[in-house]
C-alpha positions in Angstrom: 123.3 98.2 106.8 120.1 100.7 106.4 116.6 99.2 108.1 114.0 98.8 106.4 110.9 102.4 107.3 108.9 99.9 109.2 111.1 97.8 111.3 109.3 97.9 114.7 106.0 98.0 113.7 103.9 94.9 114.8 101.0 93.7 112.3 98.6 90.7 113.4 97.0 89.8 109.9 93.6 88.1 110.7 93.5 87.7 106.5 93.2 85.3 104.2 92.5 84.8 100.2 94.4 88.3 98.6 93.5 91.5 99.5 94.4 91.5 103.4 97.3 89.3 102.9 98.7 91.4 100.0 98.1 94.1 102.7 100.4 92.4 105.0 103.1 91.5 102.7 103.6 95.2 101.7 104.1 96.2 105.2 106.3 92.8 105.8 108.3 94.3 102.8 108.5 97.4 104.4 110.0 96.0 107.6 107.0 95.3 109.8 106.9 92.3 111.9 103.8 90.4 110.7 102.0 87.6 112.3 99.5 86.2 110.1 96.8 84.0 112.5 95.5 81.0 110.7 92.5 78.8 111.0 93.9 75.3 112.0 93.5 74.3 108.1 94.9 77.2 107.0 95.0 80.1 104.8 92.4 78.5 101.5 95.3 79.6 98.8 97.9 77.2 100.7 95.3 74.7 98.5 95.1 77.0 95.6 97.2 74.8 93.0 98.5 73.6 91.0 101.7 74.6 91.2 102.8 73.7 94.6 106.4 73.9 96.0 107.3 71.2 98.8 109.9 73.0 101.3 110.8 71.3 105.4 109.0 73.1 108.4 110.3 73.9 111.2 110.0 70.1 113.2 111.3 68.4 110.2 108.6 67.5 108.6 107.5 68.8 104.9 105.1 70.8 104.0 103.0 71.2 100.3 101.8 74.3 99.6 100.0 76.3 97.0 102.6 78.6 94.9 99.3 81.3 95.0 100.2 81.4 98.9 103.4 82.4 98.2 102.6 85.3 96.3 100.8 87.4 99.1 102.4 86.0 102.3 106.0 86.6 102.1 107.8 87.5 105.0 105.1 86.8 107.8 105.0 84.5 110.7 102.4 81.7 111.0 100.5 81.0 113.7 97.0 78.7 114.2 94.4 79.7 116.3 90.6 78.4 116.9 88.2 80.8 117.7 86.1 78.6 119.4 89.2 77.8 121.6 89.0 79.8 124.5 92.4 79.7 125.3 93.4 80.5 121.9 91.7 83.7 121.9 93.0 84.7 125.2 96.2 84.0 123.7 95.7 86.1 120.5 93.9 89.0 122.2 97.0 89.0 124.3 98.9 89.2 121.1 97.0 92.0 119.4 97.1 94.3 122.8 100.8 94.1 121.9 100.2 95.2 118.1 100.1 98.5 116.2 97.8 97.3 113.2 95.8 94.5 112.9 94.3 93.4 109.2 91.4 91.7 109.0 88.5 90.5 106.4 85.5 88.8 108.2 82.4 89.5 106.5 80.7 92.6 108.5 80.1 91.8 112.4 81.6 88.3 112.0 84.2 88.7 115.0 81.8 90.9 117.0 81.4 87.2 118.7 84.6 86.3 119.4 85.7 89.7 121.1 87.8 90.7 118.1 85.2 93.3 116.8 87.3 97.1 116.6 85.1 98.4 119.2 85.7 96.1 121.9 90.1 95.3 120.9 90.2 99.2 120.9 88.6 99.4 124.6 92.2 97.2 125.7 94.5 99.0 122.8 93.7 102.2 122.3 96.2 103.0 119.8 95.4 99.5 117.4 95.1 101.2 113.6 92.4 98.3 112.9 92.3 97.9 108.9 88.7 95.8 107.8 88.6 94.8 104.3 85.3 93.8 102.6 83.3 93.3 99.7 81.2 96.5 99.7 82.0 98.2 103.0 81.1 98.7 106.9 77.7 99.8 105.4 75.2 100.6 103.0 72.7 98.5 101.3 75.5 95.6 100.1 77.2 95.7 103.3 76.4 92.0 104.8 77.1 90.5 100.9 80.5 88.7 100.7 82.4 90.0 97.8 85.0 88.2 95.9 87.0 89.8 92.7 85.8 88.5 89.9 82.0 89.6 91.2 83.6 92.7 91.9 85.2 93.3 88.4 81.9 93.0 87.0 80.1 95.4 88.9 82.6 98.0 89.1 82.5 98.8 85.6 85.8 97.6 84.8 85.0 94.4 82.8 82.7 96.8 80.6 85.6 98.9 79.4 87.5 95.4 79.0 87.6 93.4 75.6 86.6 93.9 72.3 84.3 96.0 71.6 81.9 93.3 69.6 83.3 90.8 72.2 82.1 89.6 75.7 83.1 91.6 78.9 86.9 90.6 80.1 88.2 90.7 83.5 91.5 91.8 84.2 94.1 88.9 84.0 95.1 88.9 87.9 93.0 89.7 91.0 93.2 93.7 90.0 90.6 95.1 92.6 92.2 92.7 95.8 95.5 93.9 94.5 94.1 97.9 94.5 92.7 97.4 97.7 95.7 96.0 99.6 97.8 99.0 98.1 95.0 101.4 99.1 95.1 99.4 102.4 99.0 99.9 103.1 98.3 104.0 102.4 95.4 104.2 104.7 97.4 102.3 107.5 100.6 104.6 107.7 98.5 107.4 107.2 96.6 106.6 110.3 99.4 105.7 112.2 101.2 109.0 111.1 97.9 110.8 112.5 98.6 108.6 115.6 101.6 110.5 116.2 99.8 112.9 117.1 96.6 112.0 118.4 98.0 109.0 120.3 94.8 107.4 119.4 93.9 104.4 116.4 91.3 104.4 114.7 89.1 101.9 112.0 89.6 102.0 108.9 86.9 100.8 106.4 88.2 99.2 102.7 85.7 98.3 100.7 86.6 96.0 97.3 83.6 98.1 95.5 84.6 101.5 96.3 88.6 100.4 95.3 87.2 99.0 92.0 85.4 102.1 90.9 87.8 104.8 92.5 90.3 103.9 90.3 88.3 104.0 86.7 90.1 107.3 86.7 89.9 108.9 83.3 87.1 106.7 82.6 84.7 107.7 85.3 85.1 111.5 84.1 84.8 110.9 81.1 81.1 109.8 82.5 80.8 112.4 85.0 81.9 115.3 82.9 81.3 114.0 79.5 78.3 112.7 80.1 78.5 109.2 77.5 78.7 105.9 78.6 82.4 104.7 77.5 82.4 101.0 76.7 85.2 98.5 75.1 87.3 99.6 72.6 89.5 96.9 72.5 93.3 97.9 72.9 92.6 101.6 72.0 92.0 104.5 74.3 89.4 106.7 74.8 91.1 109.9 74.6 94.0 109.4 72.7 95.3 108.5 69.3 97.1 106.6 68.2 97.7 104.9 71.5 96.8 100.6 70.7 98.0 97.4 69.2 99.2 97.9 66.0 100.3 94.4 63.0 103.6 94.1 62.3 104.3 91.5 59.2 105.0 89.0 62.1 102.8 89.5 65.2 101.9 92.8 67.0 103.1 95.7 68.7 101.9 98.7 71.0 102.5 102.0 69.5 101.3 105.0 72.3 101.7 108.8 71.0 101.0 111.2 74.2 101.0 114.4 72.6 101.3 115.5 68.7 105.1 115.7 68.7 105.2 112.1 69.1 102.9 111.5 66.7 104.9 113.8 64.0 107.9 111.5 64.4 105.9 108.8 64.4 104.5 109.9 60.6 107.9 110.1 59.8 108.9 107.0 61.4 106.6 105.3 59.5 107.3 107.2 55.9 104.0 109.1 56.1 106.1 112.8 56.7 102.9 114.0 55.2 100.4 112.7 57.3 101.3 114.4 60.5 100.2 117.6 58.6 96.4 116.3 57.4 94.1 118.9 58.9 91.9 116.0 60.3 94.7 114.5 62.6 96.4 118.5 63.2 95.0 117.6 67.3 95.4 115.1 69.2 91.3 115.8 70.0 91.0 115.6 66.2 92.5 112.1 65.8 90.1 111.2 68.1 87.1 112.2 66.2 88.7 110.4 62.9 90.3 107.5 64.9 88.9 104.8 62.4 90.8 106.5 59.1 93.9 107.4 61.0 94.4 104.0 62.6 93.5 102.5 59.3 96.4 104.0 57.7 98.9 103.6 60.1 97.9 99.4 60.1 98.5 99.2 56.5 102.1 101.3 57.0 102.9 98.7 60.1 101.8 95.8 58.7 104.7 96.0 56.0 107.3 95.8 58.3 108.6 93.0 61.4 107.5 94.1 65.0 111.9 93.8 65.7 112.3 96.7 62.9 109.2 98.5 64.0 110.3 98.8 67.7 114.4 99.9 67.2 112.6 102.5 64.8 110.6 104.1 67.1 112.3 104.4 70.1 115.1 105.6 67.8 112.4 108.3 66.8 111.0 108.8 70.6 108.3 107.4 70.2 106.6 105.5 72.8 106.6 101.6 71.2 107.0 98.3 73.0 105.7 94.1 72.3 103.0 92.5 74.3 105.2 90.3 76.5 103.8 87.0 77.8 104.7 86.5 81.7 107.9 84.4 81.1 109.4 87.2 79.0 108.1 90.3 81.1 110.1 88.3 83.7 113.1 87.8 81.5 113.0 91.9 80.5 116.5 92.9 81.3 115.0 96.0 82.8 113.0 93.9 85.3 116.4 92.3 85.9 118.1 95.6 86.5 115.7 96.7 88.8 115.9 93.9 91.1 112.2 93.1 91.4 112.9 89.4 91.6 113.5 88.1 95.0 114.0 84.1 96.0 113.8 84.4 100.0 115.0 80.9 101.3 114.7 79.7 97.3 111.4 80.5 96.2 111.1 82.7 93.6 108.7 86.0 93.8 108.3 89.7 92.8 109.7 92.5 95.8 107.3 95.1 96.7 108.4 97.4 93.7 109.7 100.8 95.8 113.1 101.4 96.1 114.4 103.9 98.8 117.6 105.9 99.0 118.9 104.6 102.3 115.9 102.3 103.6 116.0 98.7 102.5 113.4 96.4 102.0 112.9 93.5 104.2 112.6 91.0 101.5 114.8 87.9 103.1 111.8 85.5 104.3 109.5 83.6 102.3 106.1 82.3 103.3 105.9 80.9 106.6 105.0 77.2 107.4 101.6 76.9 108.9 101.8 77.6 112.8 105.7 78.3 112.7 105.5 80.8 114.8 104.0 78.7 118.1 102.7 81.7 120.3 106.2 82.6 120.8 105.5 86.6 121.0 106.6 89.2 123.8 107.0 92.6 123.1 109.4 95.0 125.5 
């Protein structure tokens, strides 16, 4: 049976909330051996319900936890430690000489104290790739703020371009910037650890929820930078293309999105507007920007006539980009999403894989969410 890339690799994950832990459970999916360290209360999303799933622990007892804690912990071992227990931190400083990577996100400075700062874990393990994650970064004028995502959201610009346009600001529907930054988190550490291939050295890397949240405005930001206007909400359009929104059906709505102006031909003809596609206003895709509002207005009327069902098989018979706005249940019930495999249920709970697929690695997808302290100190590394 093929490994998984990362089997080997030891993470500590000194984590909790989303970011840092969704960190960790990429690289658990991967194949890394991660040991998440817990407070003796625990990680705050195993209280982060309702739901909650009740499953045995290790010394027979049961435990209730938090279905939010599944989400970004699969596949780690547990273990508690107090700071302010001396032998516990010899213990886990023992641990993390033994480790590659450790994840952490204490508010600036805060394990300076205990010993656990980069600076002095480096001095006994030179190679440790030591991954911080904050609110706003190692420095700057923000840096000793905490930072949570919502907060985040807001100031990054993101819940501006999100909502209708005569509506209040929206924030994204999941932890968007926590999730960005434990993906960018999981790039940064296996680059540095490719770079420690041939340095022999690790190094700290700084993650910053703030620079995540407005890296990836994309299109958005130069728009700004190189346009020089402020984009705001529009609603389900999009900036630079038409038609490429939420469109009415007789009996709900649907998502029609036309990339380029072949697209949008069959579309016209899709739609029984042949004529349309050869208006000298809509010629360009950069002109059916500039007369979005007509454009948009005629295609509504033509969709309206007709059920979302007939809309859809019509257009992708005609190639054109077209699709419903699932809820949750039914993106999970998509027979594609089926096909695919992205729904794992390690030890019976349900969850979503890390969504890479490789030609001969596996995933190591088998474990669910450890028990609080499952692990007991039981590490050694050859």
């Amino acid at each position: 049976m093929a490994e998984p890339p990362l089997k080997g690799l030891r993470v500590v994950e000194l984590a909790r909330i989303l970011a840092g832990p969704w960190l960790g459970q990429t690289l658990a999916d991967l194949g890394a051996e991660v040991i998440k360290v817990e407070a003796p209360e625990g990680d705050d999303t195993r209280r982060w319900g309702p739901p909650f799933i009740q499953r045995p622990r290790p010394d027979g007892t049961t435990e209730t936890v938090a279905a939010y804690f599944h989400a970004a912990n699969r596949g780690k071992t547990s273990v508690i430690c107090d700071f302010n227990d001396a032998a516990d931190l010899d213990r886990l400083k023992a641990l993390i000489d033994s480790a590659d990577v450790l994840i952490e996100n204490f508010k600036v400075g805060g394990l300076a104290r205990f010993g656990l700062d980069h600076a002095s874990l480096a001095a006994r393990n030179p190679g440790l790739v030591y991954a911080s994650i904050t609110g706003f970064g190692q420095d700057g004028p923000r840096a000793a703020q905490p930072g949570y995502d919502f907060l985040i959201q807001g100031m990054s610009g993101i819940m501006d371009l999100t909502g209708a346009p005569d509506g209040e600001p929206q924030k994204v529907g999941v932890a968007w910037i926590d999730i960005f930054t434990g993906l960018y988190g999981a790039i940064a550490v296996q680059a540095a650890l490719a770079e420690r291939t041939r340095s022999g050295q690790g190094q700290h890397l700084d993650l910053s929820l703030l620079d995540c949240g407005v890296a990836v405005l994309a299109n958005q930001a130069t728009n700004f930078l190189l346009g020089g206007h402020e984009p705001h909400r529009l609603g389900n359009a999009h900036p630079n293309i038409v038609p490429y929104q939420l469109f009415p059906a007789a009996d709900g709505h649907l998502i029609i999105a036309c990339g380029n102006d072949r697209q949008f031909a069959a579309l016209c003809r899709a739609l029984g507007l042949p004529d349309l596609a050869g208006d000298a206003d809509f010629a360009t895709n950069a002109l059916r920007v500039v007369h979005r509002d007509r454009l948009t207005a005629i295609l509504a009327e033509a969709t309206s006539r007709r059920s979302r069902a007939d809309l859809i098989a019509a257009l992708e018979g005609a190639a054109v980009p077209a699709g419903p706005v699932n809820s949750v249940g039914e993106a999970l019930s998509e027979p594609q999403v089926a096909a695919r495999g992205l729904r794992v249920a390690p030890e019976g709970i349900d969850g979503l894989r890390t969504p890479i697929r490789f030609s001969r690695s596996e995933l190591a997808a088998d474990r669910a969410a450890p028990a609080l302290g499952c692990g007991a100190w039981r590490f050694s590394r050859d």
